[in-house]
Each structure stands twice: as C-alpha cells, then as structure tokens.
Residue, then its C-alpha position, 0 to 999 in steps of 0.5 A: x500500500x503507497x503512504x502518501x497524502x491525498x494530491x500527491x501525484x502518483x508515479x510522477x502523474x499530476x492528480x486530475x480533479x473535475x472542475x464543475x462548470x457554473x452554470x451546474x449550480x442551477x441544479x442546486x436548491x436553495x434550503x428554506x428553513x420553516x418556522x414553527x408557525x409555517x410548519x403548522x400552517x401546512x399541516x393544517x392544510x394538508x388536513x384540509x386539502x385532504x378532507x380530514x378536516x372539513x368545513x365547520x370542524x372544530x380544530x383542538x385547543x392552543x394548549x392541545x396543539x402546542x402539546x401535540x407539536x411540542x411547541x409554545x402556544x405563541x407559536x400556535x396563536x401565530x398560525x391561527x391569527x394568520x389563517x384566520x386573516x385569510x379566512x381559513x379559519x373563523x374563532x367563535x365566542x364560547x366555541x373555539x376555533x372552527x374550519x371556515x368555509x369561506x376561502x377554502x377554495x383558494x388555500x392553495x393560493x393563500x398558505x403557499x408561496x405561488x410565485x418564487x417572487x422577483x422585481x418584476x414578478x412584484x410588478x405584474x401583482x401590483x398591476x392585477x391587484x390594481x386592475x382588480x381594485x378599482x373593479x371591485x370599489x365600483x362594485x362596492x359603491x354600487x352594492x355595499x349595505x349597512x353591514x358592510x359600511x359597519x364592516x369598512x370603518x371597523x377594518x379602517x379603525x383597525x388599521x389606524x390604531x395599528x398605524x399608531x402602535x407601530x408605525x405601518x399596518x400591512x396587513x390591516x391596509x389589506x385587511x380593508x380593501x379585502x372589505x371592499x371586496x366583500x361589499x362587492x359581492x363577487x366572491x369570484x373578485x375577492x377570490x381572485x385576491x385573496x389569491x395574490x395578497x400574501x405574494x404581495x404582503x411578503x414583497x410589501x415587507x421586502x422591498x420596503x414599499x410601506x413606510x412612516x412617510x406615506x402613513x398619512x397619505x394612506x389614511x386620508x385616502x383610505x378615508x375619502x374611497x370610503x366616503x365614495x362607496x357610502x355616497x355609492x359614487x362609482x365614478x369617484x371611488x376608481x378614480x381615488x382607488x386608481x390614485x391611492x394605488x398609483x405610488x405603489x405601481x409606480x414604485x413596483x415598474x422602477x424595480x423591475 
C-alpha cells in the first residue's frame, strides 16, 4: 500500500480533479428553513386539502396543539391569527376555533408561496391587484349595505390604531380593501385576491414599499374611497382607488 497524502501525484502523474462548470449550480436548491408557525400552517392544510378536516370542524385547543407539536402556544396563536386573516379559519365566542368555509377554495393560493417572487414578478401583482381594485370599489359603491359600511370603518379603525402602535399596518391596509371586496359581492373578485395578497404582503415587507412617510397619505385616502362607496359614487371611488394605488405601481415598474 503507497503512504502518501491525498494530491500527491502518483508515479510522477499530476492528480486530475473535475472542475464543475457554473452554470451546474442551477441544479442546486436553495434550503428554506420553516418556522414553527409555517410548519403548522401546512399541516393544517394538508388536513384540509385532504378532507380530514372539513368545513365547520372544530380544530383542538392552543394548549392541545402546542402539546401535540411540542411547541409554545405563541407559536400556535401565530398560525391561527394568520389563517384566520385569510379566512381559513373563523374563532367563535364560547366555541373555539372552527374550519371556515369561506376561502377554502383558494388555500392553495393563500398558505403557499405561488410565485418564487422577483422585481418584476412584484410588478405584474401590483398591476392585477390594481386592475382588480378599482373593479371591485365600483362594485362596492354600487352594492355595499349597512353591514358592510359597519364592516369598512371597523377594518379602517383597525388599521389606524395599528398605524399608531407601530408605525405601518400591512396587513390591516389589506385587511380593508379585502372589505371592499366583500361589499362587492363577487366572491369570484375577492377570490381572485385573496389569491395574490400574501405574494404581495411578503414583497410589501421586502422591498420596503410601506413606510412612516406615506402613513398619512394612506389614511386620508383610505378615508375619502370610503366616503365614495357610502355616497355609492362609482365614478369617484376608481378614480381615488386608481390614485391611492398609483405610488405603489409606480414604485413596483422602477424595480423591475
């Protein structure tokens, strides 16, 4: 057996190594690491998507399931929080948490990443989203009632209080146009965003698109496309929506 280091030539021959060429590192994955709540958030969905769990069914306590995933219970508020806020799951009073049976449909789209998002990915979402707003104010002005009234200045309430808290509210700013959408009454319209919101919410919070600065802007316009859908002025409320809407898709069309 030959002593000698690993390189060393043998018989005076030069050791030939492979060079493997650049371009094989697209046949390389990049690891994506799962939280705790994304882990949850999946096996819900695959409870969900497989018929185990069906609309109306009532899912285990917080402290029932942290047990069962050997987790905190923060992490499991977490997943239910976001899955309530995308309509996968509905808390009631002295009931618990239950499967909803509005958005089902579109779980897919909601809990997963659809789009490997890149600038002008992000371009071609704000870009539906805005064609889909405007559409769906008209709608609103057209068809909302005294619920949905109701139901609009408490999500913009929310939104202004989170603002206050903490200085932006993506999900509250998103939260209330997904109202506009329900005072629109077409579940096809609201589908159809619910679709894309979390491509965008994601996109939102990496490329900075909301800050302190604009915080104001969005308040006094969310304002006044609720004051059109109340005085049920179509014509009014697209073009404010198309204006509130204008600084984001400019912003989107730059980073292409």
């Amino acid at each position: 057996m030959l002593n000698r280091k690993i390189g060393q030539p043998i018989f005076g021959q030069p050791i030939k190594r492979k060079i493997i060429p650049l371009y094989m590192l697209e046949n390389f994955s990049e690891i994506k690491v799962e939280t705790p709540v994304d882990k949850i958030i999946r096996q819900i969905r695959s409870l969900i998507t497989s018929g185990q769990l069906n609309a109306g069914d009532k899912l285990p306590s917080e402290r029932q399931l942290a047990e069962k995933f050997a987790i905190g219970r923060s992490y499991v508020r977490d997943a239910i929080r976001k899955l309530e806020f995308y309509g996968i799951l509905k808390t009631l009073p002295q009931s618990g948490t239950v499967i909803a049976g509005l958005g089902i449909t579109a779980l897919e789209g909601l809990i997963t990443d659809v789009l490997e998002i890149e600038a002008s990915d992000f371009a071609s979402l704000v870009e539906t989203r805005v064609f889909l707003e405007i559409k769906s104010a008209a709608l609103a002005a057209e068809r909302r009632t005294l619920d949905d009234i109701i139901a609009l200045e408490k999500a913009l309430k929310a939104y202004e209080i989170k603002l206050e808290q903490e200085g932006q509210a993506i999900e509250e700013d998103l939260l209330f146009h997904l109202k506009i959408a329900e005072a629109g009454k077409n579940k096809v319209l609201k589908s159809l965003m619910l679709i894309i919101i979390p491509d965008i919410i994601k996109s939102y919070a990496t490329l900075k698109v909301c800050n302190s600065d604009t915080a104001a802007k969005t308040t006094d316009e969310h304002r006044q496309i609720l004051n059109h859908i109340i005085d049920q002025n179509t014509d009014a409320v697209q073009k404010a929506m198309q204006f509130h809407l204008q600084d984001v898709l400019d912003f989107s069309k730059k980073n292409i």
